[in-house]
Structures are given as structure tokens and as C-alpha cells.
C-alpha positions as CSV (number, residue, x, y, z in Angstrom):
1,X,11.9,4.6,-5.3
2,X,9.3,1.8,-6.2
3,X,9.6,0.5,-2.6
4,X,7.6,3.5,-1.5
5,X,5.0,3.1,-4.2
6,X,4.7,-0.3,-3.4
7,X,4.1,0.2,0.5
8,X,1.6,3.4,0.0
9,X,-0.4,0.8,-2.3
10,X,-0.1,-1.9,0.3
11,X,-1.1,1.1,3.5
12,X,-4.0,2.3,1.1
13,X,-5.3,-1.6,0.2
14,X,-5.3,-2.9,3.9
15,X,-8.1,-1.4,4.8
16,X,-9.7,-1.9,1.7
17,X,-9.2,-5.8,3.1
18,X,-10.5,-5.5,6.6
């Protein structure tokens, strides 16, 4: 499943952002 790839990636760069 990409999806989950895709949201782990998002989780792990959000608080890379902050």
C-alpha cells in the first residue's frame, strides 16, 4: 500500500516543518 508510505513520510516530515 503506497497510502501508508505516503502518510509515514508525511508523520516523519511534520516535524521536520515545525
Amino acid at each position: 500500500m503506497e497510502v501508508l508510505l505516503l502518510l509515514t513520510s508525511i508523520i516523519l516530515r511534520y516535524p521536520v516543518m515545525t
